[in-house]
C-alpha positions in Angstrom: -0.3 0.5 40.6 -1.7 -1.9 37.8 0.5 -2.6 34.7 -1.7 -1.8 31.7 -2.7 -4.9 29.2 -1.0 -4.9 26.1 -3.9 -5.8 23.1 -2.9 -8.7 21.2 -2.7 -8.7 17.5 -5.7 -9.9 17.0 -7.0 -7.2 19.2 -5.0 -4.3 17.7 -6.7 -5.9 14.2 -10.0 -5.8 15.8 -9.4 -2.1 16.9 -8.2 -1.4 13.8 -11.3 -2.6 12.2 -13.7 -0.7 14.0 -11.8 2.2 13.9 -12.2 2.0 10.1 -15.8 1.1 10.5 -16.1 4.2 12.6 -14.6 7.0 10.7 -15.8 5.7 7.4 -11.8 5.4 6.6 -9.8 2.6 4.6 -6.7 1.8 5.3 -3.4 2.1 2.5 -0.6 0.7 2.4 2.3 2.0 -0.4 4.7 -1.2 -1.2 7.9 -0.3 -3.2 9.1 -3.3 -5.5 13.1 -3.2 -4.6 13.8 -6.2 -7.9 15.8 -5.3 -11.0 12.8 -5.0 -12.8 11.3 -2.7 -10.8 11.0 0.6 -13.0 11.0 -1.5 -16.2 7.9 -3.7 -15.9 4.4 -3.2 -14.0 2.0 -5.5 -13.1 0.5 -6.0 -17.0 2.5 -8.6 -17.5 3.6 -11.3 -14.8 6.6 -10.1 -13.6 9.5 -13.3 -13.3 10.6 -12.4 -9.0 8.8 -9.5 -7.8 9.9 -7.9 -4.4 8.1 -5.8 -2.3 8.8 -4.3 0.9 6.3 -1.9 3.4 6.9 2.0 2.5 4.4 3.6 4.6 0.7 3.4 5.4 -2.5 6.2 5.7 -5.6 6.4 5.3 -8.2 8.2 3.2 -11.8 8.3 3.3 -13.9 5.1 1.9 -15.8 8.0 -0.8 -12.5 8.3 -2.5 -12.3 5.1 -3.4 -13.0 4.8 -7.0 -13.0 1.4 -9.5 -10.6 3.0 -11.7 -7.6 3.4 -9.6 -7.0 3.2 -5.8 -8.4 6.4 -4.7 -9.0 9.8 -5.6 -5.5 11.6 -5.9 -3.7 8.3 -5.2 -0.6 9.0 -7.5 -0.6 12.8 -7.3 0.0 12.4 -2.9 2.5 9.7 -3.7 5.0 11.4 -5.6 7.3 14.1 -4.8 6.2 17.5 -6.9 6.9 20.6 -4.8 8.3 18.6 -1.1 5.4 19.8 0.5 4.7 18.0 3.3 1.1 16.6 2.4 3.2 14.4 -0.2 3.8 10.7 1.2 7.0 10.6 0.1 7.9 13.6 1.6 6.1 13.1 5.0 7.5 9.4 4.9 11.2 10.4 3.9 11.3 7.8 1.2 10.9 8.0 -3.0 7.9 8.3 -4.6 5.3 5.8 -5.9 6.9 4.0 -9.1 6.0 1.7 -12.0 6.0 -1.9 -10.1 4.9 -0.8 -6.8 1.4 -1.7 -5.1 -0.9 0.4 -3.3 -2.6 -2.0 -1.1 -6.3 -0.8 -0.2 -7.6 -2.3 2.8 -11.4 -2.6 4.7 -12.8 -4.2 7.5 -14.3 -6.7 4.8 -12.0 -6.6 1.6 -8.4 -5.7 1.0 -7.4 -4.9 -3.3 -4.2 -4.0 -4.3 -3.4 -2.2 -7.4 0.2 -2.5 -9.2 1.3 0.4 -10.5 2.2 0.5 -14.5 3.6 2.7 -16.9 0.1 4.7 -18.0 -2.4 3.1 -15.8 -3.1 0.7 -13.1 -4.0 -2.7 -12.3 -5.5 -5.0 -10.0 -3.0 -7.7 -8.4 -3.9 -10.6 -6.3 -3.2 -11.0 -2.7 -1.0 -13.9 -3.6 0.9 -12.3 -6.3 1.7 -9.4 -3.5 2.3 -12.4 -0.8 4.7 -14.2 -3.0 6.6 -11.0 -3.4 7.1 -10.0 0.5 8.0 -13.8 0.7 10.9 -13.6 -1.8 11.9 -10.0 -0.2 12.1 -11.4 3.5 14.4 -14.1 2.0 16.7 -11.6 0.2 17.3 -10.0 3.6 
């Protein structure tokens, strides 16, 4: 009996990849800010010490993207309404999407993440998001 090889990371990345490529699927990821400022301030302005930490992930289809906001139905799925279990939140057992978190949308080719603020969204750069996993890890 053979022990079965284990894919590196960079494999599970690269099957990851063409899985997306495959099934005409991108890749999100919800991140909840867990700083003071969370539920007072979005993105609009530059936040002083953002934190962020991984909620959950799923996909959707690469048609509902949309330049506006994340995707079709982005904030409606990610807040709790009615606890069914087609709601993030609910399938994920953890609070919905709020003002200051970032829905992370990611391709084979491209990842954007959006920040969430009080009556729309915006765009946030990878390094705003990095800086603010960085400062989380060293909270912990």
């Amino acid at each position: 009996m053979t022990t079965p090889k284990i894919p590196t990371t960079k494999q599970n990345a690269s099957l990851f990849t063409n899985h997306l490529i495959s099934d005409g699927k991108a890749r999100v990821r919800v991140w909840h800010r867990t700083d003071h400022d969370a539920f007072v301030r979005g993105w609009d302005s530059q936040p002083d010490f953002p934190q962020l930490v991984l909620a959950y992930e799923y996909e959707v289809d690469v048609a509902d993207l949309s330049e506006e906001c994340p995707h079709f139905d982005c904030f409606r799925i990610n807040i709790r309404v009615d606890g069914t279990d087609w709601e993030m939140p609910v399938k994920h057992n953890t609070r919905s999407l709020s003002i200051g978190d970032v829905v992370e949308i990611g391709l084979p080719n491209q990842t954007m993440f959006w920040g969430v603020n009080p009556l729309s969204w915006q765009t946030v750069t990878a390094q705003q998001v990095t800086d603010a996993q960085r400062r989380q890890q060293q909270k912990i």
